[in-house]
N, CA, C and O atoms as a CHARMM CRD file, in Angstrom:
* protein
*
  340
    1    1 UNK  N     -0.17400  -8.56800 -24.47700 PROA 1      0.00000
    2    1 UNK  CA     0.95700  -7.97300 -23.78400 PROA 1      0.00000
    3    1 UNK  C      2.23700  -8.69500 -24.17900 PROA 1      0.00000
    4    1 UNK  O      2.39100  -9.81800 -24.65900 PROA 1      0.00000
    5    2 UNK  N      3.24700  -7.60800 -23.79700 PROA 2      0.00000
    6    2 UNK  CA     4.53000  -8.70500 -24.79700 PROA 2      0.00000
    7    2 UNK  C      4.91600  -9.40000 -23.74000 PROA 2      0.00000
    8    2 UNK  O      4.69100  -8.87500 -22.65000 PROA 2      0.00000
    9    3 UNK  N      5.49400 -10.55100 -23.75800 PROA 3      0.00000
   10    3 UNK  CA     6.21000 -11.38200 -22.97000 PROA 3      0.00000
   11    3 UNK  C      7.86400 -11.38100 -22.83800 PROA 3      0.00000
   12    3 UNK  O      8.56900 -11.38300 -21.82900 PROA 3      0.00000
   13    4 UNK  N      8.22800 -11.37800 -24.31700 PROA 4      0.00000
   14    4 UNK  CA     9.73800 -11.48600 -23.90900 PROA 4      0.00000
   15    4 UNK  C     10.70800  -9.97500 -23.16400 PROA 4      0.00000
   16    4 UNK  O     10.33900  -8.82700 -22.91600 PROA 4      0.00000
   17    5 UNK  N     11.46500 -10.37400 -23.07000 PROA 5      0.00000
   18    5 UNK  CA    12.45900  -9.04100 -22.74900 PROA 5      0.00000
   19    5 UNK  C     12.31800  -7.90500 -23.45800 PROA 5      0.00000
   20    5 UNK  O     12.10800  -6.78200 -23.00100 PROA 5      0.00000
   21    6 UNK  N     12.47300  -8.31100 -24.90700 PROA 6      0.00000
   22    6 UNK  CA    12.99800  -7.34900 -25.77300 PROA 6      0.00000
   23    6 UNK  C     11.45200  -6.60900 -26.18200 PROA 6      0.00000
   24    6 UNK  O     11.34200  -5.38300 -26.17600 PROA 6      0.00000
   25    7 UNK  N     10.72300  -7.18000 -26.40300 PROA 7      0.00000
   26    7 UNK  CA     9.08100  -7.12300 -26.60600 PROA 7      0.00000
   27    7 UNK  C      8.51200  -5.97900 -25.42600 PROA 7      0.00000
   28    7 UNK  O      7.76800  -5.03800 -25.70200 PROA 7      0.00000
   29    8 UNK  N      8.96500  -6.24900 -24.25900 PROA 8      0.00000
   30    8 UNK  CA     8.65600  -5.40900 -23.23700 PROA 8      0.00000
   31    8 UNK  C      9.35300  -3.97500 -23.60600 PROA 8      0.00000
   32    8 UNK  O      8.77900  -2.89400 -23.73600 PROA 8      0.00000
   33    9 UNK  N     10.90000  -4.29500 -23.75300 PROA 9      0.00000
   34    9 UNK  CA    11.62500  -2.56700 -23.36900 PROA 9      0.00000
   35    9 UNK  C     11.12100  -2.18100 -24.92600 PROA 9      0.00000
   36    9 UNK  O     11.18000  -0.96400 -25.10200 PROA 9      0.00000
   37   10 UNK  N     10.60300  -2.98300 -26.18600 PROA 10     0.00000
   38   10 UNK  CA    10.50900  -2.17900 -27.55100 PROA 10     0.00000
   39   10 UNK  C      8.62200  -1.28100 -26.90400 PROA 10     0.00000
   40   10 UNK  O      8.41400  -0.13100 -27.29100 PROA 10     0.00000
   41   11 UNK  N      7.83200  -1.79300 -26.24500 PROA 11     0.00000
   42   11 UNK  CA     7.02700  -1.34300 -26.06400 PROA 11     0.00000
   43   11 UNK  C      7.47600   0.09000 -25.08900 PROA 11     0.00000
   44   11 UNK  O      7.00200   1.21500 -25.24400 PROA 11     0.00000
   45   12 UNK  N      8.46400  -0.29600 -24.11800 PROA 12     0.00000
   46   12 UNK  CA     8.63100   1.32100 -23.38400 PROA 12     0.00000
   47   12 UNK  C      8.67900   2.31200 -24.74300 PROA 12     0.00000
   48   12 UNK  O      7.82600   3.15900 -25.00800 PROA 12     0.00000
   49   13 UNK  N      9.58900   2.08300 -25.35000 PROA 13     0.00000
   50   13 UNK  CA     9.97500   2.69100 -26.23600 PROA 13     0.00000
   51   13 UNK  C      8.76800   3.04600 -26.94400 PROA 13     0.00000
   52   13 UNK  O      8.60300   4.24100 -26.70000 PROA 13     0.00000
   53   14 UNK  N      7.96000   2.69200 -27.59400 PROA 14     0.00000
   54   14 UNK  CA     6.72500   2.53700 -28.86300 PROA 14     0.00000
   55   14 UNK  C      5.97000   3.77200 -27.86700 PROA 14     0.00000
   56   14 UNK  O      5.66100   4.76600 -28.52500 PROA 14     0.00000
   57   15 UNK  N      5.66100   3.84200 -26.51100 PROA 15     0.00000
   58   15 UNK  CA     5.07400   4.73300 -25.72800 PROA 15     0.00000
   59   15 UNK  C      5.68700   5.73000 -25.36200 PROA 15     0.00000
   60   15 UNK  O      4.97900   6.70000 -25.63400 PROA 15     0.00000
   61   16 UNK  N      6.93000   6.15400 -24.73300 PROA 16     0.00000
   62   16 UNK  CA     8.25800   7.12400 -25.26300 PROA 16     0.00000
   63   16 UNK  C      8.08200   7.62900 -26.20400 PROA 16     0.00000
   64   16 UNK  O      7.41600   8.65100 -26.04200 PROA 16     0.00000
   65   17 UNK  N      8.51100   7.32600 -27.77800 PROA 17     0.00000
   66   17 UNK  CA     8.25400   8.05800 -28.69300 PROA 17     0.00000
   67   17 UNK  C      7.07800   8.56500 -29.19700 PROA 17     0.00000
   68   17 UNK  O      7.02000   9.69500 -29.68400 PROA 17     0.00000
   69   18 UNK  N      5.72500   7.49400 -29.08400 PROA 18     0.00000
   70   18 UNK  CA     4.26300   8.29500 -29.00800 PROA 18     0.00000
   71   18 UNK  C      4.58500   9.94100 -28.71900 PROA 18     0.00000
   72   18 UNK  O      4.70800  10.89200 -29.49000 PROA 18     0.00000
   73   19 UNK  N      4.66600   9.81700 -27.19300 PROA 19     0.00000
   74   19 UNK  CA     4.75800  10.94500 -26.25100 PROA 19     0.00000
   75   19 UNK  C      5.38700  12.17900 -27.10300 PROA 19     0.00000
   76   19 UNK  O      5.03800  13.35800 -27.17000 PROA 19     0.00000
   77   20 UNK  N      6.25700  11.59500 -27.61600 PROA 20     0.00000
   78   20 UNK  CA     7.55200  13.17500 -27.90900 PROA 20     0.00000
   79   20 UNK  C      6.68700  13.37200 -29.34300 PROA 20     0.00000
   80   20 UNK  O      6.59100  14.54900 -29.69000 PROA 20     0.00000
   81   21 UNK  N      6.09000  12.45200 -30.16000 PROA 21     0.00000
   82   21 UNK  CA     5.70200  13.03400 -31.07000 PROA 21     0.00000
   83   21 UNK  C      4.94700  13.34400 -31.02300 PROA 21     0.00000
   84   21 UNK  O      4.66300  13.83900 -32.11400 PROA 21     0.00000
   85   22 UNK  N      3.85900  13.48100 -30.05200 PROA 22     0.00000
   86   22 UNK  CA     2.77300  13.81000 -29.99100 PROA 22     0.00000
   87   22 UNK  C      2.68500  15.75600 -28.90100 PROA 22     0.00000
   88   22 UNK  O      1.95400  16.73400 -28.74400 PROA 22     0.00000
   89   23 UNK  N      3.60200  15.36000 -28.61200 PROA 23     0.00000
   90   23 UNK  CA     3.95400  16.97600 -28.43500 PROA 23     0.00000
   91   23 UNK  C      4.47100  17.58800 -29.18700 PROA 23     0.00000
   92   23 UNK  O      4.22500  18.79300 -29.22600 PROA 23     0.00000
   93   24 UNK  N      5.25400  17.09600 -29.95100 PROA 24     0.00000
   94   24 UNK  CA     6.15700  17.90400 -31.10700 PROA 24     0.00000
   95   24 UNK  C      5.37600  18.13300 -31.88900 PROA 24     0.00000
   96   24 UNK  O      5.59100  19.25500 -32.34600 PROA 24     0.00000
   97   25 UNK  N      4.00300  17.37800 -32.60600 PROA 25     0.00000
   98   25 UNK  CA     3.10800  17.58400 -33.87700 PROA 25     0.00000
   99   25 UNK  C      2.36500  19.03500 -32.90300 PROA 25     0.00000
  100   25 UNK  O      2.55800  20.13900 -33.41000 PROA 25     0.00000
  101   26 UNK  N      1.74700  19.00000 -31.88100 PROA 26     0.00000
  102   26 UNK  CA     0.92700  19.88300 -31.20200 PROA 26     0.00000
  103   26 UNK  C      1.88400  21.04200 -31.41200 PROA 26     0.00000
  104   26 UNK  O      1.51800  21.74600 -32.35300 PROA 26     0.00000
  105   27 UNK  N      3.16400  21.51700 -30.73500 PROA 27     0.00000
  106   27 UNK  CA     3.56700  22.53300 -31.34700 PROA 27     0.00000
  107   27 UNK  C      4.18100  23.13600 -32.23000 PROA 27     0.00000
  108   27 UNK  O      4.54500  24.30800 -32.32600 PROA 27     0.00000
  109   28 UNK  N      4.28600  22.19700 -32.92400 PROA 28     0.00000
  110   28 UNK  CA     3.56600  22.45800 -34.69700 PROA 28     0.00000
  111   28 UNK  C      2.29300  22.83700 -35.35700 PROA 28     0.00000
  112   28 UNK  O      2.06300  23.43800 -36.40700 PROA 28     0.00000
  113   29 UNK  N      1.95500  22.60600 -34.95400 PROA 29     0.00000
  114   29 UNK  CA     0.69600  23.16300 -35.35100 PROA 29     0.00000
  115   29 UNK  C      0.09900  24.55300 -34.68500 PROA 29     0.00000
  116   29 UNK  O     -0.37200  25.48500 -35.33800 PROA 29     0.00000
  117   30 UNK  N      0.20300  24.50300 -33.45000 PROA 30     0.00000
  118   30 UNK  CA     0.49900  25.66300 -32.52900 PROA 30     0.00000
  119   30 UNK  C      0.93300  26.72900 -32.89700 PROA 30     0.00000
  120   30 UNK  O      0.23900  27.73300 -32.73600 PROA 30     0.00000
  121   31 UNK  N      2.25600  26.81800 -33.51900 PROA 31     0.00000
  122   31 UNK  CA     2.66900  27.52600 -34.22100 PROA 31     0.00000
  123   31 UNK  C      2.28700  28.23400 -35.18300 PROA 31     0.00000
  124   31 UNK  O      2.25200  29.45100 -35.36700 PROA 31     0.00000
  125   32 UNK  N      1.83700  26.84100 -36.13200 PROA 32     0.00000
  126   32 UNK  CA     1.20500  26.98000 -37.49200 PROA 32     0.00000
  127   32 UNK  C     -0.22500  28.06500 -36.92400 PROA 32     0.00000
  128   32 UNK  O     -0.70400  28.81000 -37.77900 PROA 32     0.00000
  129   33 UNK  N     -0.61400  28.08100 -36.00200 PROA 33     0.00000
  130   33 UNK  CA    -1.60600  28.57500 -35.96900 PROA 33     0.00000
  131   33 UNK  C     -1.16000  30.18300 -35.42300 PROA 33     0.00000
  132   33 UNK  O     -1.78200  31.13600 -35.89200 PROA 33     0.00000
  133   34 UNK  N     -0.46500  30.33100 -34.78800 PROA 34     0.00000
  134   34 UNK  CA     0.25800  31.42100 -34.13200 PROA 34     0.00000
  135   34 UNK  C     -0.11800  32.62000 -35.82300 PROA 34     0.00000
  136   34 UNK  O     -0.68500  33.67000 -36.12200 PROA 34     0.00000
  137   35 UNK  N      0.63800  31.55200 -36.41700 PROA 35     0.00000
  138   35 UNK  CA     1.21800  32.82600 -37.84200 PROA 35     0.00000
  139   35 UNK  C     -0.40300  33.52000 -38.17700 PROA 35     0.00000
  140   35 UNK  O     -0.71500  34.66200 -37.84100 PROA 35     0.00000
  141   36 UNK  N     -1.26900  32.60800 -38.86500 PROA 36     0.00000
  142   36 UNK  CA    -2.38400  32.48600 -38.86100 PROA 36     0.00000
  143   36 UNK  C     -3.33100  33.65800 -37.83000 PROA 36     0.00000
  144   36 UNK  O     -4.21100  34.24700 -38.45800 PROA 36     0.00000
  145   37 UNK  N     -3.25200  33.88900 -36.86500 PROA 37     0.00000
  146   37 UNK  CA    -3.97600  34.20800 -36.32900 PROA 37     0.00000
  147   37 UNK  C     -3.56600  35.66500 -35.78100 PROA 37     0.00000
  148   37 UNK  O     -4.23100  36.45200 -35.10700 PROA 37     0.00000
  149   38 UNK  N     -1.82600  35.80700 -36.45100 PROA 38     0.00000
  150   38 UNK  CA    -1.24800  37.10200 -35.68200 PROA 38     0.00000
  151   38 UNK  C     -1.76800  38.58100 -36.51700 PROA 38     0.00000
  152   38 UNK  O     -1.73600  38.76800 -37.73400 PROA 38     0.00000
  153   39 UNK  N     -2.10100  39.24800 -35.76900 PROA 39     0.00000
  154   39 UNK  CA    -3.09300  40.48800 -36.18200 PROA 39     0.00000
  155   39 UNK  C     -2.40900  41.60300 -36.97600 PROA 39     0.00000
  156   39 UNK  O     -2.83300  42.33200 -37.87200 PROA 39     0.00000
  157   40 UNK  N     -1.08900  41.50000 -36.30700 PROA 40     0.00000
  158   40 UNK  CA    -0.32200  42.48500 -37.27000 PROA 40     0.00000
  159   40 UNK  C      0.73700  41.92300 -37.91400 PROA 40     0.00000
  160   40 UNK  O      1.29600  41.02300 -37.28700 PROA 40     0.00000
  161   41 UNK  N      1.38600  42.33100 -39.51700 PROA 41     0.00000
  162   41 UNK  CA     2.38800  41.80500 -40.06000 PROA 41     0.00000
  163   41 UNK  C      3.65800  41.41300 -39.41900 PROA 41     0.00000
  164   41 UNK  O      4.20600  40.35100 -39.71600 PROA 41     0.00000
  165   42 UNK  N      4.21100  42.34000 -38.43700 PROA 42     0.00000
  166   42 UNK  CA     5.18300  42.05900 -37.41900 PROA 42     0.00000
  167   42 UNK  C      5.13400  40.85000 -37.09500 PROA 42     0.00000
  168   42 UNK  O      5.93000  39.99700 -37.48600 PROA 42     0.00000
  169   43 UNK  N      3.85500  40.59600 -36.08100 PROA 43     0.00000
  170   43 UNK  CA     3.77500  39.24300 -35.25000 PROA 43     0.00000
  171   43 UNK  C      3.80700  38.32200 -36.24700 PROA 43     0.00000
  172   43 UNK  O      4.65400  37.47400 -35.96600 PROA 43     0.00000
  173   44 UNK  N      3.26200  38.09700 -37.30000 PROA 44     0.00000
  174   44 UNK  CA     3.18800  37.38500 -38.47800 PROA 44     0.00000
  175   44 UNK  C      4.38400  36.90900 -39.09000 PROA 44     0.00000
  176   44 UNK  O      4.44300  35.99100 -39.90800 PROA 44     0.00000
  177   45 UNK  N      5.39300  37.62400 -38.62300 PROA 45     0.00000
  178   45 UNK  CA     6.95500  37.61800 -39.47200 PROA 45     0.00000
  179   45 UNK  C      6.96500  36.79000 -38.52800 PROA 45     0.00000
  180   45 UNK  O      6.49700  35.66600 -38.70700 PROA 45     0.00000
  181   46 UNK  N      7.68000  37.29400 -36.91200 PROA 46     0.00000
  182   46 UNK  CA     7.86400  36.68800 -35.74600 PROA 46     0.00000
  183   46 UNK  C      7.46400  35.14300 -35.88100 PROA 46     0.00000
  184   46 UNK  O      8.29100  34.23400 -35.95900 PROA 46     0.00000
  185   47 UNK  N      6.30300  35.00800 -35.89500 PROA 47     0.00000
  186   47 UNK  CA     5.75200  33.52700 -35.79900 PROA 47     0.00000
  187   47 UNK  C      6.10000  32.91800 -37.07700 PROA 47     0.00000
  188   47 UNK  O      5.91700  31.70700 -36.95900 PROA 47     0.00000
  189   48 UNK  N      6.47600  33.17700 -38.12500 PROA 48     0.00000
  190   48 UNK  CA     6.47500  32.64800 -39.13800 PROA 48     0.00000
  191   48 UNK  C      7.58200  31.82000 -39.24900 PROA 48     0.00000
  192   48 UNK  O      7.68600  30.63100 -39.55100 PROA 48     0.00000
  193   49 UNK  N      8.72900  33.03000 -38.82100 PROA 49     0.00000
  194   49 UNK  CA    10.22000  32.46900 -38.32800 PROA 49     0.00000
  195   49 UNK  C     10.15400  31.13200 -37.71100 PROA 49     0.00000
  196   49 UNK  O     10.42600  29.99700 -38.10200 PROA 49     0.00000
  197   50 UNK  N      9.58700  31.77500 -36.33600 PROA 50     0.00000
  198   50 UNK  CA     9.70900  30.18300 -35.46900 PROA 50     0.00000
  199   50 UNK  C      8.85200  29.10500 -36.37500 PROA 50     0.00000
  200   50 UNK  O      9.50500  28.09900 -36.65300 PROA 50     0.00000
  201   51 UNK  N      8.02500  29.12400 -36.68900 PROA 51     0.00000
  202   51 UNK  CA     6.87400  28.23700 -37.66000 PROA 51     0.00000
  203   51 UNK  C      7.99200  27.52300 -38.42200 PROA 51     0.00000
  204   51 UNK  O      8.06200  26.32700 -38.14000 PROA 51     0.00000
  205   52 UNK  N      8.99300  28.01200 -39.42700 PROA 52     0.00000
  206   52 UNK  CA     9.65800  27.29300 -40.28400 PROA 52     0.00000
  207   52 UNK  C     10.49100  26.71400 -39.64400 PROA 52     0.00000
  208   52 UNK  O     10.85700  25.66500 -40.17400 PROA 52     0.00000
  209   53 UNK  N     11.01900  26.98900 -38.57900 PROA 53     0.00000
  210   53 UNK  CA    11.69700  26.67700 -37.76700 PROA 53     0.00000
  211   53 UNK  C     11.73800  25.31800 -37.52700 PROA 53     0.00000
  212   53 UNK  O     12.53000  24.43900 -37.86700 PROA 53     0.00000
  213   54 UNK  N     10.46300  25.32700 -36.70400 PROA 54     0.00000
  214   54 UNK  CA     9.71100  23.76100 -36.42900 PROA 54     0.00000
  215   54 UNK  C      9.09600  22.59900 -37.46100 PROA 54     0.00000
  216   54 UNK  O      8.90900  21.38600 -37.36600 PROA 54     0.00000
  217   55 UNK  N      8.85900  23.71000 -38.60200 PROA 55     0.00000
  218   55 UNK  CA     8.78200  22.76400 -39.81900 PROA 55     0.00000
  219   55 UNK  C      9.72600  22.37800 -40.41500 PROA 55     0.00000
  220   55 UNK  O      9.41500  21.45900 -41.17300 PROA 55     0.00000
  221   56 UNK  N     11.01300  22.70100 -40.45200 PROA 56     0.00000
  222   56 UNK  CA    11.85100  22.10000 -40.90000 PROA 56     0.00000
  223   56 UNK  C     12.62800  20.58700 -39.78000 PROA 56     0.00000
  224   56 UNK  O     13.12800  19.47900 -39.97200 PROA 56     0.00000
  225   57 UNK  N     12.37300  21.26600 -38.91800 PROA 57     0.00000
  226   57 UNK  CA    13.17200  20.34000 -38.12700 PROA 57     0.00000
  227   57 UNK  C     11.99100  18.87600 -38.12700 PROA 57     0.00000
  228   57 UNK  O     12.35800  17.71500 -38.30800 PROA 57     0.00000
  229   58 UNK  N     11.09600  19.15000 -37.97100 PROA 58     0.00000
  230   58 UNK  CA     9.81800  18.09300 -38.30700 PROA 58     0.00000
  231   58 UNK  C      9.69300  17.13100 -39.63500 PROA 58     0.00000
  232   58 UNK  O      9.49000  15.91700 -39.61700 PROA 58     0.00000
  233   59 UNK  N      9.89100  18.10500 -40.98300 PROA 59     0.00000
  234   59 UNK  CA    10.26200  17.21300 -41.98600 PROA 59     0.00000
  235   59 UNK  C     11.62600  16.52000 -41.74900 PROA 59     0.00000
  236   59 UNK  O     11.46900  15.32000 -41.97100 PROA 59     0.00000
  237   60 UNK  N     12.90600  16.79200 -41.38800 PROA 60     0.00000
  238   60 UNK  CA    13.87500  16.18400 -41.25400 PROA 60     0.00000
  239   60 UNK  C     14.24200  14.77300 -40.02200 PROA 60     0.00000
  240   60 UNK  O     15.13600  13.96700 -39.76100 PROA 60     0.00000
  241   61 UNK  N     12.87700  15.17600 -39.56200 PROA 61     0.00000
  242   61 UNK  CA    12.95200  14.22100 -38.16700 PROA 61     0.00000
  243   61 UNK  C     11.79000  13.06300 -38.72400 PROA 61     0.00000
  244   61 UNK  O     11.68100  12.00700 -38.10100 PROA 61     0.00000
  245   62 UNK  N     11.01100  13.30900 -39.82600 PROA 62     0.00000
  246   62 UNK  CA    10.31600  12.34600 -40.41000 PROA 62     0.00000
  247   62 UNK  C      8.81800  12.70200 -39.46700 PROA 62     0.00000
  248   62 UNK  O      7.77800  12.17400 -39.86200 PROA 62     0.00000
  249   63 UNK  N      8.78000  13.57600 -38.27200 PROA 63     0.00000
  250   63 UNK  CA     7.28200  13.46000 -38.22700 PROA 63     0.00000
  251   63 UNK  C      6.15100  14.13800 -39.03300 PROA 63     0.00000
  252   63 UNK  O      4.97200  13.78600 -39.06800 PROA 63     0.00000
  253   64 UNK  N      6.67000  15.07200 -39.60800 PROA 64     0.00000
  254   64 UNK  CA     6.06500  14.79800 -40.66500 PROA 64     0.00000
  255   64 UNK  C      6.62800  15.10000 -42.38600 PROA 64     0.00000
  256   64 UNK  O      7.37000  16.04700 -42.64300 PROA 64     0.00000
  257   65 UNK  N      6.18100  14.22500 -43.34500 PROA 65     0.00000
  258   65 UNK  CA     6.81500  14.25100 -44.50700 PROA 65     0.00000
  259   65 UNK  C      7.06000  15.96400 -45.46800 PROA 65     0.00000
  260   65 UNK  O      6.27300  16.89200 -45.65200 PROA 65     0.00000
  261   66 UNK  N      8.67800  15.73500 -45.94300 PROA 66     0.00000
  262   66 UNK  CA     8.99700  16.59300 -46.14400 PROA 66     0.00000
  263   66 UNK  C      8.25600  17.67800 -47.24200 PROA 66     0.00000
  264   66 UNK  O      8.04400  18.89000 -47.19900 PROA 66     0.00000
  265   67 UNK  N      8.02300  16.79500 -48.07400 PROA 67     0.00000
  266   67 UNK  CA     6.98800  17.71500 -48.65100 PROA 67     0.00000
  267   67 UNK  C      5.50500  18.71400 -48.34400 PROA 67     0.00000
  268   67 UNK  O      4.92700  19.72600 -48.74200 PROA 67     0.00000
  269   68 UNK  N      5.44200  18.02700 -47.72700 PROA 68     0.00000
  270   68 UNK  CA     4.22700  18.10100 -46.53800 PROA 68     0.00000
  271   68 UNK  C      4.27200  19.68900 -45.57100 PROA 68     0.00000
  272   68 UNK  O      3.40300  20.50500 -45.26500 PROA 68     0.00000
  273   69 UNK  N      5.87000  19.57700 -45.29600 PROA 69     0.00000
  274   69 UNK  CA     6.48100  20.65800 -44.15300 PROA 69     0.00000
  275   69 UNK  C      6.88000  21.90800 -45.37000 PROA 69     0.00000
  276   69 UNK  O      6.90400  23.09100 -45.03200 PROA 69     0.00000
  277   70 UNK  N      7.12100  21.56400 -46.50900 PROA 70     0.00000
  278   70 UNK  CA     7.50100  22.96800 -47.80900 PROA 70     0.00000
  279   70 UNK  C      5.84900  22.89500 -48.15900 PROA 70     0.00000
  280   70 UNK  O      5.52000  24.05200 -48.42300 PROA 70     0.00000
  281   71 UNK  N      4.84700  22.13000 -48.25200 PROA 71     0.00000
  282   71 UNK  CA     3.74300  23.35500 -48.92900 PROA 71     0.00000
  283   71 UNK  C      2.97600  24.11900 -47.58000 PROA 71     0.00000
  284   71 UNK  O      2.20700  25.06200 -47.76900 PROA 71     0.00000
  285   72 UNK  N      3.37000  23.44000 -45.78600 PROA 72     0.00000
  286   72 UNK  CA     2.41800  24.47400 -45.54200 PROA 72     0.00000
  287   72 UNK  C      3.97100  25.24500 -44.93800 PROA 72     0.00000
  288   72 UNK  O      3.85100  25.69400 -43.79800 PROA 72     0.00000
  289   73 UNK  N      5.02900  25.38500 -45.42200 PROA 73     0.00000
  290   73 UNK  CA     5.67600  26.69500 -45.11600 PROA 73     0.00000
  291   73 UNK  C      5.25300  27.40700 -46.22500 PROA 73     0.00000
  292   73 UNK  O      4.93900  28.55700 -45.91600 PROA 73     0.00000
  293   74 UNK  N      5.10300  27.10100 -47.64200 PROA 74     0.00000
  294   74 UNK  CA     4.51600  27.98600 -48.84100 PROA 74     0.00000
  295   74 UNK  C      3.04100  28.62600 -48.67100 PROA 74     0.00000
  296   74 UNK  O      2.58100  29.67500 -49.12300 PROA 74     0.00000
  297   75 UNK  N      2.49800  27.68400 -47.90600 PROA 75     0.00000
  298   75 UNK  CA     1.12300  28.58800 -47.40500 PROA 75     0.00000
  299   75 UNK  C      1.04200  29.52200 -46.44900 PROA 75     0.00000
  300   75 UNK  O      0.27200  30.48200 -46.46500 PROA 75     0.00000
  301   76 UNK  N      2.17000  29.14500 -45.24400 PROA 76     0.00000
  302   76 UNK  CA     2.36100  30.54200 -44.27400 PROA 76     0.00000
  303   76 UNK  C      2.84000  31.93600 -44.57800 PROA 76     0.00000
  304   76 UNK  O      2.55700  32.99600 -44.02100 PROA 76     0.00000
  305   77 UNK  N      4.00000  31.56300 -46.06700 PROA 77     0.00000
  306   77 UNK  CA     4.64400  32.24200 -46.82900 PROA 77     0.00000
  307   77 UNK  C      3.40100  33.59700 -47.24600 PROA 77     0.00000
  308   77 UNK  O      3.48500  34.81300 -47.07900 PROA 77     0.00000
  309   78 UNK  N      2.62600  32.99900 -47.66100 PROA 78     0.00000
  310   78 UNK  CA     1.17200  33.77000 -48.53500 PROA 78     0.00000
  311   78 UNK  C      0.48200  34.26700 -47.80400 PROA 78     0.00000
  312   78 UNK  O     -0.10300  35.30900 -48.09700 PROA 78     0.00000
  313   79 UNK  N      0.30200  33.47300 -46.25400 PROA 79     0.00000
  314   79 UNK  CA    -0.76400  34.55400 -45.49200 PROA 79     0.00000
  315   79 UNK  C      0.76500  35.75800 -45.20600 PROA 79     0.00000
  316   79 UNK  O      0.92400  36.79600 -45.84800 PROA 79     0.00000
  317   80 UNK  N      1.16200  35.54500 -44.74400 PROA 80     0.00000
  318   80 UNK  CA     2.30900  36.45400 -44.38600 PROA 80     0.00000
  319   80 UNK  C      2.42000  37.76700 -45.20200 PROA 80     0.00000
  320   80 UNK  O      2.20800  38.88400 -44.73000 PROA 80     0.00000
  321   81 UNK  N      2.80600  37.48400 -46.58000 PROA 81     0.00000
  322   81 UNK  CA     2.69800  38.30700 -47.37100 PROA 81     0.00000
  323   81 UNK  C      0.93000  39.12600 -47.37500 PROA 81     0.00000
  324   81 UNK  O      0.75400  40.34500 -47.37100 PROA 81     0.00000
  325   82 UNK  N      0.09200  38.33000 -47.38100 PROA 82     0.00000
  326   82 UNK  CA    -1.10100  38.86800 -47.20400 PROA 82     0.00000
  327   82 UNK  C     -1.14300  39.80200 -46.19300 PROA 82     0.00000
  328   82 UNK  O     -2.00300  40.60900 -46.54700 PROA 82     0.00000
  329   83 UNK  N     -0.82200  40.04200 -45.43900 PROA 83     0.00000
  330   83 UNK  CA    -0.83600  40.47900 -43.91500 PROA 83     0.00000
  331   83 UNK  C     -0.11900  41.91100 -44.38000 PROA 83     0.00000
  332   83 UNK  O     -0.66600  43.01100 -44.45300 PROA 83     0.00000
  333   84 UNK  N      1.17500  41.59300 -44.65300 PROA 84     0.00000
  334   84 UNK  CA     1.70200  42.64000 -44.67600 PROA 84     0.00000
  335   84 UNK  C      0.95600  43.91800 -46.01700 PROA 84     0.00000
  336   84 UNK  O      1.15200  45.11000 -45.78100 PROA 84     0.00000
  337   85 UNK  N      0.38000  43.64100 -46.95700 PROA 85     0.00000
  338   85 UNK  CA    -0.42600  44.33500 -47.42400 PROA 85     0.00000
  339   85 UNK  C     -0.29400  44.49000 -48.74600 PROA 85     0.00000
  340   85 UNK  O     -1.08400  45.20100 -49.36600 PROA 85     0.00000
């Protein structure tokens, strides 16, 4: 356990940010799954939108790496197009 001052409030913090990223990756992926799973091309657009949405703001926020956030927008890209026919 930390002892000093600063050791203590860096741990609030270390558990704070856990938290937010650990919701933010979930609806990300959430999303990611939304596109994935939407039955008609419409919904597929719809979710796709928001999907890049959150992937961009995710690579830019570092949770997750940017490259990372362009190949699975290039893969939502493809079911998408798949969908639509």
């Amino acid at each position: 356990m930390p002892r000093t001052k600063s050791a203590k409030k860096q741990l609030r913090q270390s558990h704070s940010h856990a938290a937010t990223n650990r919701a933010q990756r979930s609806q990300l992926r959430s999303a990611v799954k939304r596109v994935r799973a939407a039955a008609t091309a419409q919904d597929a657009e719809a979710a796709y939108a928001a999907a890049i949405k959150l992937l961009d703001r995710a690579g830019r926020k570092n949770l997750v790496h940017r490259n990372t956030a362009s190949r699975a927008k290039a893969r939502l890209a493809k079911v998408v197009r798949a969908k639509k026919g």
